[in-house]
C-alpha positions as CSV (number, residue, x, y, z in Angstrom):
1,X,0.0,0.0,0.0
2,X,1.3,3.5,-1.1
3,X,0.9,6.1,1.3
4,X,-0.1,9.7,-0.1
5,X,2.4,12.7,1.1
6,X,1.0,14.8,3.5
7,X,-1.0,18.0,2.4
8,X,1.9,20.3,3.3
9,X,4.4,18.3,1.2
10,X,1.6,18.1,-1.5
11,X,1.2,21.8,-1.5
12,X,5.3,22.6,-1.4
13,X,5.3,20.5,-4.4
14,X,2.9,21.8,-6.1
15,X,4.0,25.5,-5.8
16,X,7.9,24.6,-6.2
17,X,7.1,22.5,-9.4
18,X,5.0,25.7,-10.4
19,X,8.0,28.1,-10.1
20,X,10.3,25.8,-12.0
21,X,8.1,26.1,-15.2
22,X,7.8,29.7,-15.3
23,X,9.3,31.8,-17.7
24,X,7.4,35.1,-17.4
25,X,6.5,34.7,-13.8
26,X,10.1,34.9,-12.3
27,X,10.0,38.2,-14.0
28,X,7.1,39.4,-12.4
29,X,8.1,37.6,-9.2
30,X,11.1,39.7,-9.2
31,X,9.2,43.3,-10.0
32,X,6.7,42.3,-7.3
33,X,9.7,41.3,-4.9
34,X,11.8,44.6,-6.1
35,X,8.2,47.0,-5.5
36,X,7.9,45.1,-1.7
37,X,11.8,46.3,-1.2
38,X,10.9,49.9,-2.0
39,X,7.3,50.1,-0.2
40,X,8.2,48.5,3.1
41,X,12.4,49.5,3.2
42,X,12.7,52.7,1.6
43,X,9.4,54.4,1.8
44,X,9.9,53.7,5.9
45,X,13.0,55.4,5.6
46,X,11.8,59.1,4.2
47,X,8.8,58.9,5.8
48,X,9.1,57.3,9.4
49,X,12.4,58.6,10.6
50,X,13.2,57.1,14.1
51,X,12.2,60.8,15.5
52,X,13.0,59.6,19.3
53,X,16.1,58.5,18.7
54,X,16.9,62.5,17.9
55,X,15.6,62.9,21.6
56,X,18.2,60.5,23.8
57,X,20.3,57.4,23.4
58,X,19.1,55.1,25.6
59,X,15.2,53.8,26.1
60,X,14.5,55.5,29.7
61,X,15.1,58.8,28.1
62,X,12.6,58.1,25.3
63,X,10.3,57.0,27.6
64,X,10.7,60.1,29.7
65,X,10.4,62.6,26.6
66,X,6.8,60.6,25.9
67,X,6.0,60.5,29.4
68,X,6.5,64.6,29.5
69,X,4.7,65.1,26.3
70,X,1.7,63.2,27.2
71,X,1.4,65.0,30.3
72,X,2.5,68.7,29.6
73,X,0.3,70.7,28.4
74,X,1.6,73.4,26.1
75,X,0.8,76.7,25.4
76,X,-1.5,77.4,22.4
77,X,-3.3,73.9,23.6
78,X,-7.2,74.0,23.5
79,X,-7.6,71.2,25.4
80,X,-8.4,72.6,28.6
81,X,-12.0,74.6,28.5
């Protein structure tokens, strides 16, 4: 009696038997892979700095500068009525 493979050895297969016979897919694999780099690496870069980092070095200084700006209010502030 043969035994089938298990699903998850049936589904690598399946999928790594799929990428061997591309031959325009690996080129859209790698646009899609190349478009992920520069959404999630470089797009983070320019637009979420590491602002507290600017503020101290170590994390018990960070958490003191958010600790002070939660709690100080600041002038200009309509949050108190």
């Amino acid at each position: 009696m043969q035994r089938k493979p298990n699903w998850f050895k049936r589904v690598f297969n399946f999928y790594r038997d799929g990428f061997r016979n591309m031959t325009v897919g690996k080129t859209l694999w790698v646009i899609i892979l190349i478009k992920l780099f520069i959404f999630f690496i470089i797009i983070r870069w320019i637009f979420f700095p590491n602002f507290l980092a600017s503020k101290s070095d170590d994390d018990e200084g960070k958490a003191q500068y958010v600790r002070e700006q939660l709690v100080n209010n600041h002038p200009g502030d309509d949050t108190q009525h």
